[in-house]
C-alpha positions as CSV (number, residue, x, y, z in Angstrom):
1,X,83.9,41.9,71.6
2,X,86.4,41.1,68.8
3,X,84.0,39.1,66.6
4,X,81.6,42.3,67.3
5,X,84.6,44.8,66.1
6,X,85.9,42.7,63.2
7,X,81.9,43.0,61.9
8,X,82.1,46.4,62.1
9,X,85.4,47.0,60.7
10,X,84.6,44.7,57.6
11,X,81.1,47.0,57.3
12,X,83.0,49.7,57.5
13,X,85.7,48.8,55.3
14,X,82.8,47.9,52.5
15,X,81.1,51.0,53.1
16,X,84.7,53.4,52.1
17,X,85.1,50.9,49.3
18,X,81.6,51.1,47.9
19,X,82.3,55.2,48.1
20,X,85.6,54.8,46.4
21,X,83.6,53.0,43.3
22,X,81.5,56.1,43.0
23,X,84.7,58.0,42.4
24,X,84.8,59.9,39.1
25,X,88.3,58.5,37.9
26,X,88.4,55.1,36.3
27,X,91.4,53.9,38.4
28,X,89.8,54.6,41.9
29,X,86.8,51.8,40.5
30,X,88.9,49.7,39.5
31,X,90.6,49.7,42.8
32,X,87.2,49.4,44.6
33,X,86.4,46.6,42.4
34,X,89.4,45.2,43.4
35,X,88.8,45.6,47.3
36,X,84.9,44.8,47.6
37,X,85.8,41.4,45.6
38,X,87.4,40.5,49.0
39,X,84.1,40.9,50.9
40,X,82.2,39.4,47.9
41,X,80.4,36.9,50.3
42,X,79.0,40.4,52.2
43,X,75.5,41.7,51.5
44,X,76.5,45.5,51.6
45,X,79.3,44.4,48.8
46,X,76.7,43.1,45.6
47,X,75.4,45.9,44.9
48,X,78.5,47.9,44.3
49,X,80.1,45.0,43.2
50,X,77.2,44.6,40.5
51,X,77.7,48.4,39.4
52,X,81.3,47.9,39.0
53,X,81.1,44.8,36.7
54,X,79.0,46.7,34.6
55,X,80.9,50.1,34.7
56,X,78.8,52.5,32.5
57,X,82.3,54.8,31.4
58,X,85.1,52.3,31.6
59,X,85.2,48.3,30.5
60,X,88.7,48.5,32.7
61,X,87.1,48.3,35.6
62,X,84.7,45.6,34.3
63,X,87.8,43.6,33.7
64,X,89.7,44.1,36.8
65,X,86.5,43.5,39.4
66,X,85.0,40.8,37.5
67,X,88.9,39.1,37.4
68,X,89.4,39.9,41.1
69,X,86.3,38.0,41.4
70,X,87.2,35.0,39.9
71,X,90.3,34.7,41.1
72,X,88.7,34.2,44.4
73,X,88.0,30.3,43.4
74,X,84.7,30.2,45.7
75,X,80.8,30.5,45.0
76,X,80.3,34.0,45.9
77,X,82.9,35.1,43.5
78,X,81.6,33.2,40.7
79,X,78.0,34.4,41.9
80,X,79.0,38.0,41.7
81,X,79.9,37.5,38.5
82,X,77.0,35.2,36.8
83,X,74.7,37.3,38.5
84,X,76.6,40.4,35.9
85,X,77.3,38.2,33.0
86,X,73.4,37.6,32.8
87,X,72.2,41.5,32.3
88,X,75.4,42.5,30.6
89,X,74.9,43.8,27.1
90,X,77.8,42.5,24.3
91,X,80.0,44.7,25.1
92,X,80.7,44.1,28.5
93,X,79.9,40.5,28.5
94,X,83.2,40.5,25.7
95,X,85.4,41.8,28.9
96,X,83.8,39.7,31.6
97,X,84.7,36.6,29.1
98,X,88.0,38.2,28.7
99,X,88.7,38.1,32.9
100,X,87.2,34.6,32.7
101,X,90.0,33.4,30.3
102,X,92.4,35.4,32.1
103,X,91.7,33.8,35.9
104,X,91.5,30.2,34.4
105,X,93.8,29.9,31.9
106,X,96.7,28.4,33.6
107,X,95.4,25.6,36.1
108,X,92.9,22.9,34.7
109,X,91.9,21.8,37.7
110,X,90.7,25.4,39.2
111,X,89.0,26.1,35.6
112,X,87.2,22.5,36.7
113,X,86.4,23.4,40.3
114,X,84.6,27.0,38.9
115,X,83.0,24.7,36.7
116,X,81.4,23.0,39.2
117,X,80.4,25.3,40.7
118,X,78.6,27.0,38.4
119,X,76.8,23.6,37.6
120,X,75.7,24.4,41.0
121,X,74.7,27.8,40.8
122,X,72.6,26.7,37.3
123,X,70.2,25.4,39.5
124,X,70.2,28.7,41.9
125,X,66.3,29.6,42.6
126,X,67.6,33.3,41.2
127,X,67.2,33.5,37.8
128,X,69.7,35.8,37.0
129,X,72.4,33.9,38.8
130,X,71.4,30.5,37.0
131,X,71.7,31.9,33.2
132,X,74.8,33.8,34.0
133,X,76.2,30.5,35.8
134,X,75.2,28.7,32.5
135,X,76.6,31.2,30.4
136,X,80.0,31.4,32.7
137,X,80.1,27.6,32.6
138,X,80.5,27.6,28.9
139,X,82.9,30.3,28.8
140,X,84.8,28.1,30.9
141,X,84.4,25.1,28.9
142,X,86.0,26.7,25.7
143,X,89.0,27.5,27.7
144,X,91.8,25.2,26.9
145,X,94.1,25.4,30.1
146,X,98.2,25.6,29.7
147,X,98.9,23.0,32.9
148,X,96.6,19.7,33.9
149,X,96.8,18.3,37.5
150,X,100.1,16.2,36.6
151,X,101.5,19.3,35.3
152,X,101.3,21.2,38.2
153,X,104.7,21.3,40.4
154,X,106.6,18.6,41.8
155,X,108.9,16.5,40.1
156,X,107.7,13.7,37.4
157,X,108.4,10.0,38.5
């Protein structure tokens, strides 16, 4: 019964989010953007997750869902976002770049693992997801990371 509630709840939970990105004020998308990226690996979540990337009144809420998105570190983040970056015109594909440098700037090896992975989703059998992957991965490419794997915590020998 749990498993069976926990569905639900997470359905649910999509469901008030997906309303809440339908929500006149910019900062109520943003927040939904914010939220659905969570559920990002749902079904019910693409669509409004799509709509949010591509905001049609405000590139803030591009920024923050596609950024929440990446800064899950996993395929369907990534795919969410590919899947955008593909049919976005200049303007928001200048603010889905900008979250891209923003989530990977810091670790080399997490801007490494997304690349990866979109090496992998180039070869996705949807079209839209393998351009925006190759378009991603070269975003991620030009991106010249502040710490490298030695770099990152602990003490130096």
């Amino acid at each position: 019964m749990g498993e069976h509630v926990d569905s639900a709840l997470r359905r649910a939970a999509v469901m008030a989010l997906g309303e809440l990105g339908r929500s006149s004020d910019y900062r109520d998308r943003a927040d939904a953007g914010r939220g659905l990226a969570g559920f990002a690996e749902t079904e019910e979540a693409a669509g409004p997750l799509l709509e949010l990337v591509l905001d049609r009144e405000d590139t803030f809420v591009t920024r923050a869902t596609a950024e929440a998105l990446l800064r899950r570190h996993d395929k369907a983040g990534l795919t969410a976002v590919a899947s955008a970056l593909a049919v976005a015109g200049p303007n928001h594909g200048d603010w889905i770049h900008t979250a891209v440098h923003d989530a990977f700037a810091v670790y080399a090896d997490e801007r490494d693992d997304a690349m990866r992975l979109c090496e992998e989703l180039a070869g996705d059998p949807d079209e839209r997801v393998a351009l925006g992957a190759r378009e991603l991965h070269e975003s991620l490419a030009g991106i010249n990371c502040v710490l490298h794997p030695a770099q990152r915590g602990g003490t130096q020998p």
